[in-house]
C-alpha positions as a LaTeX table, in Angstrom:
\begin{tabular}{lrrr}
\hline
Residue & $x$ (\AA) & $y$ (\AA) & $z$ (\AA) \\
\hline
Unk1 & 0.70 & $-7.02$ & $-11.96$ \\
Unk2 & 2.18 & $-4.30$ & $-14.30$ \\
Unk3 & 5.19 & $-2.85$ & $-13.43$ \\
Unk4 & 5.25 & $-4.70$ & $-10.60$ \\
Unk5 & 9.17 & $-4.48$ & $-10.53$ \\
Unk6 & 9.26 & $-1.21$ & $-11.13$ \\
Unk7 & 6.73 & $-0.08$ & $-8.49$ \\
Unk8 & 8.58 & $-2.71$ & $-5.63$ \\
Unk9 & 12.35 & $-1.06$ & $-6.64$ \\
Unk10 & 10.64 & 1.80 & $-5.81$ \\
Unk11 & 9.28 & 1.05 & $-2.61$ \\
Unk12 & 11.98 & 0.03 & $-1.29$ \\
Unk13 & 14.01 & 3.26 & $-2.07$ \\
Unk14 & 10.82 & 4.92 & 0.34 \\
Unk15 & 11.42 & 2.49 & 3.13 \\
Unk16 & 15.49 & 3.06 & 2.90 \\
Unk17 & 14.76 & 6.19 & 2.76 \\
Unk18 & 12.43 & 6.36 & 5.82 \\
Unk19 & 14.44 & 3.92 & 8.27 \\
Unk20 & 17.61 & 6.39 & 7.02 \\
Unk21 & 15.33 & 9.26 & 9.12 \\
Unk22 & 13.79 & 7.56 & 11.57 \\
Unk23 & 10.88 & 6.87 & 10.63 \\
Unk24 & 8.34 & 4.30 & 11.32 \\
Unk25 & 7.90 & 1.58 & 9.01 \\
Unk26 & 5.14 & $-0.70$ & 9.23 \\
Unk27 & 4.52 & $-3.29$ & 6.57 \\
Unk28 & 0.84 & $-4.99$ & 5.81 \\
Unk29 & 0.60 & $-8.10$ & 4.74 \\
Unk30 & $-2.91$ & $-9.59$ & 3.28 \\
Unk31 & $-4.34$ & $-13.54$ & 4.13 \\
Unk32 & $-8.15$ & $-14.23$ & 3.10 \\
Unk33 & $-9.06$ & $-16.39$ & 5.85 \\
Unk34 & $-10.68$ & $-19.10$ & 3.53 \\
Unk35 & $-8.89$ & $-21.80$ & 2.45 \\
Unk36 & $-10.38$ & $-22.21$ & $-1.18$ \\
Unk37 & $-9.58$ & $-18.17$ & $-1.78$ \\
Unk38 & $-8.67$ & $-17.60$ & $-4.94$ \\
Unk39 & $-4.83$ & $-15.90$ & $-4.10$ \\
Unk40 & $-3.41$ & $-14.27$ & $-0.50$ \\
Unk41 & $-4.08$ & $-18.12$ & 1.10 \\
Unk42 & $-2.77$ & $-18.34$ & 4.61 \\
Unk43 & 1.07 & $-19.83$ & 4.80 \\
Unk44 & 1.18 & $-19.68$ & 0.88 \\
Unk45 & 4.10 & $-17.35$ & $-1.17$ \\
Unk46 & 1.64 & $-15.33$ & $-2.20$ \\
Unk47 & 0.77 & $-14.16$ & 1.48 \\
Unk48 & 4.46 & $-13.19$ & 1.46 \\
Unk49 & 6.13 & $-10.07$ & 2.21 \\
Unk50 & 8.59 & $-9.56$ & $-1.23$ \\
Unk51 & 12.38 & $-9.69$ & $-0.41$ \\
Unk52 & 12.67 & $-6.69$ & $-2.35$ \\
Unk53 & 10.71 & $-4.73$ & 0.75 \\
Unk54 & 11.15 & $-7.21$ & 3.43 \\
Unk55 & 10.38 & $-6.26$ & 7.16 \\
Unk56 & 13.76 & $-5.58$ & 8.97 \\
Unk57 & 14.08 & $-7.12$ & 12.94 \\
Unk58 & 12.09 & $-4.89$ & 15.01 \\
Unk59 & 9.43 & $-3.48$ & 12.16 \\
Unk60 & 5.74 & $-4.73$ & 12.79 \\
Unk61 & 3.77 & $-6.88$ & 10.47 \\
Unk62 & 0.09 & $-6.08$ & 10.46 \\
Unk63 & $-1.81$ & $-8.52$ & 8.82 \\
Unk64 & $-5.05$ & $-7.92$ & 6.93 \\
Unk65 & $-7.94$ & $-9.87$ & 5.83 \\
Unk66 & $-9.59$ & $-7.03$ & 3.77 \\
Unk67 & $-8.67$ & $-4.35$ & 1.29 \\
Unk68 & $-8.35$ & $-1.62$ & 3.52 \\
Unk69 & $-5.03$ & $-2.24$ & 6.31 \\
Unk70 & $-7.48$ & $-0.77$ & 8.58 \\
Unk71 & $-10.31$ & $-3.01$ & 8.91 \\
Unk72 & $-10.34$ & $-4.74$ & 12.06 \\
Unk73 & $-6.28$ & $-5.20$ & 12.17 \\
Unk74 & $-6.00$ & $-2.33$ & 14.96 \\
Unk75 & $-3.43$ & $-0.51$ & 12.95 \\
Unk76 & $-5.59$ & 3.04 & 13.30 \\
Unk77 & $-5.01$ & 2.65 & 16.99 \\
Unk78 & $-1.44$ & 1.12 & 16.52 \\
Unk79 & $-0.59$ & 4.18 & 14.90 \\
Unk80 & $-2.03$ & 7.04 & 17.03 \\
Unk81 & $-0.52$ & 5.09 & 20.23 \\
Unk82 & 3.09 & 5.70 & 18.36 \\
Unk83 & 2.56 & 9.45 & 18.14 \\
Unk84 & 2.25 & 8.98 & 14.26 \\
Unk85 & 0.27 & 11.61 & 12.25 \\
Unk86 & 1.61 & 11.47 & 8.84 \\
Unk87 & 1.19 & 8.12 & 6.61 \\
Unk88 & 2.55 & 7.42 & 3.40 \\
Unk89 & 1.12 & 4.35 & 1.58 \\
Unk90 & 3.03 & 2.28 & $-1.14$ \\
Unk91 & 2.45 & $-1.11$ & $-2.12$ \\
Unk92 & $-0.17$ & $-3.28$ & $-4.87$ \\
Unk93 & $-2.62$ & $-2.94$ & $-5.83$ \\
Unk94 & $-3.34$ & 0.52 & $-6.35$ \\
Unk95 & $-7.35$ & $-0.27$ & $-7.31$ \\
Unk96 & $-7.79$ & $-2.14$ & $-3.92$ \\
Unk97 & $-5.63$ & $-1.90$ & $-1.31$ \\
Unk98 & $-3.89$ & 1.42 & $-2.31$ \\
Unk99 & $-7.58$ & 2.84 & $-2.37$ \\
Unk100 & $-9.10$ & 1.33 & 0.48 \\
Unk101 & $-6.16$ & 2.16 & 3.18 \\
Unk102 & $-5.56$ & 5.43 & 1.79 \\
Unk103 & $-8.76$ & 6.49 & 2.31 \\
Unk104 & $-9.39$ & 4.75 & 5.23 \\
Unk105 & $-5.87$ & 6.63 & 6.61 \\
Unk106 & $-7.61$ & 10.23 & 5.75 \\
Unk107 & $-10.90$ & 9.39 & 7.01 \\
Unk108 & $-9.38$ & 8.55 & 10.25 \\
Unk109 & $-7.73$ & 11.93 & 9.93 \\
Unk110 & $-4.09$ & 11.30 & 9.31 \\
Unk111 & $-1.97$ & 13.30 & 6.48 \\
Unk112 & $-1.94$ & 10.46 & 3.93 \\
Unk113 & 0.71 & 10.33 & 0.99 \\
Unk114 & 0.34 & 7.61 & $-1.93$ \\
Unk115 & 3.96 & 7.49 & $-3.42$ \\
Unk116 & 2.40 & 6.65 & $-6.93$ \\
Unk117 & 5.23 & 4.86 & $-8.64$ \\
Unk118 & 5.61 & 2.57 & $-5.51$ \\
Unk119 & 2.54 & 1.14 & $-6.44$ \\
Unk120 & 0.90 & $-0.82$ & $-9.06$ \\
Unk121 & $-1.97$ & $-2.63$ & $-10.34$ \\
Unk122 & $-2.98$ & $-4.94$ & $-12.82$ \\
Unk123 & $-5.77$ & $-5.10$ & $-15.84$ \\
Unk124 & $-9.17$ & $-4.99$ & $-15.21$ \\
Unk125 & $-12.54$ & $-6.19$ & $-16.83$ \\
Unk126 & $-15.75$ & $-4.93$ & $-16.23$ \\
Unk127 & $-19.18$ & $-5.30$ & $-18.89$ \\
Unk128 & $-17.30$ & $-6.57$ & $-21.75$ \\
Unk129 & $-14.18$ & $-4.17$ & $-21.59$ \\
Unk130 & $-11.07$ & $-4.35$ & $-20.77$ \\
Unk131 & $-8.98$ & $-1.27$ & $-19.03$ \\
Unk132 & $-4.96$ & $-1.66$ & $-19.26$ \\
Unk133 & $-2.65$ & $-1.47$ & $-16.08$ \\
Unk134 & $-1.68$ & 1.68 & $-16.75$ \\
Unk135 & $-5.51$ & 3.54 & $-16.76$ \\
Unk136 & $-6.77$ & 2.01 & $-13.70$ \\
Unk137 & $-3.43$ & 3.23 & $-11.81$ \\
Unk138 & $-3.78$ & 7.02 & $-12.94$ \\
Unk139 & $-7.66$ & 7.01 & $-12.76$ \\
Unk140 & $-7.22$ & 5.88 & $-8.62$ \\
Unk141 & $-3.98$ & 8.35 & $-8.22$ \\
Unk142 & $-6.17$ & 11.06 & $-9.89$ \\
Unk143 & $-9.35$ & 10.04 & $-7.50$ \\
Unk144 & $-7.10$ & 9.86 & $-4.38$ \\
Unk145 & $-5.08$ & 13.04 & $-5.34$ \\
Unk146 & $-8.84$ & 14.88 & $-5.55$ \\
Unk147 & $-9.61$ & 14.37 & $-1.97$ \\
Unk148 & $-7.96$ & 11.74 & 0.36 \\
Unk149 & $-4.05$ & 12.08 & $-0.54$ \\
Unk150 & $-1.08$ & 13.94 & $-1.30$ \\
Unk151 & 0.06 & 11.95 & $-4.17$ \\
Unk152 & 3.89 & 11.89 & $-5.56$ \\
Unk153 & 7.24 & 10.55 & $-7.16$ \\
Unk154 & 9.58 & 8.58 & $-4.84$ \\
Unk155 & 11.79 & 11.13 & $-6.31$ \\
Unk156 & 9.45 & 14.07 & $-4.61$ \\
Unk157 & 9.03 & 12.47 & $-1.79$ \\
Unk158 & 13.16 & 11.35 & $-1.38$ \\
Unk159 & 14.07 & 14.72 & $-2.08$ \\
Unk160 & 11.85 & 16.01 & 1.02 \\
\hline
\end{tabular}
């Protein structure tokens, strides 16, 4: 992951910032259910929550088995049963996960927010080529900003 640091410092200034109001905080963790996956395995440190944006007593842990945080993990319904209309969506890694939940979270009809520099993402290959870190993030914040998200700083979105 690039900027992986960065991007978790980050997050966790969001969460402070939204257990300082109130707010709800839900964290998703991902497990592939197979036990010859290649990363994510069940009970392993990978399938870990980090320390730097670790659940506090009380906050739920969803956990996932696919990209999107809302395939088959109830969280659409967990969500609309709290009253919640507004989700903001920070984490790794912004070419999966990032994509697939945000839009799943707009599709389902909720105001989504990506805070962009509370995620990040890693190199990619595809037909010979390699695309750095730093492309992949800004082409998926420029696709979700065109129709699925509002997409910001954590300093926008603090100073809200």
């Amino acid at each position: 992951m690039v900027g992986n640091d960065t991007a978790a410092a980050n997050a966790a200034s969001v969460i402070d910032h939204a257990r300082a109001n109130g707010d709800q905080v839900i964290h998703v963790r991902h497990e592939f259910q197979s036990p010859d996956a290649p990363f994510f395995i069940a009970g392993s440190d990978g399938a870990q929550i980090s320390t730097t944006v670790a659940p506090q007593d009380g906050e739920t842990v969803v956990t996932k088995h696919h990209p999107s945080s809302f395939h088959g993990t109830g969280l659409d319904q967990m969500l609309r049963d709290r009253g919640v209309s507004d989700v903001v969506v920070i984490g790794a890694m912004s070419h999966m996960c990032i994509d697939a939940t945000t839009r799943a979270s707009a599709d389902s009809g909720f105001a989504t927010t990506v805070i962009h520099d509370a995620c990040a993402t890693c190199d990619l290959a595809f037909d010979g080529k390699t695309v750095a870190a730093g492309d992949v993030h800004t082409a998926m914040m420029a696709a979700l900003a065109f129709a699925y998200a509002n997409v910001i700083s954590t300093g926008e979105y603090l100073s809200q």
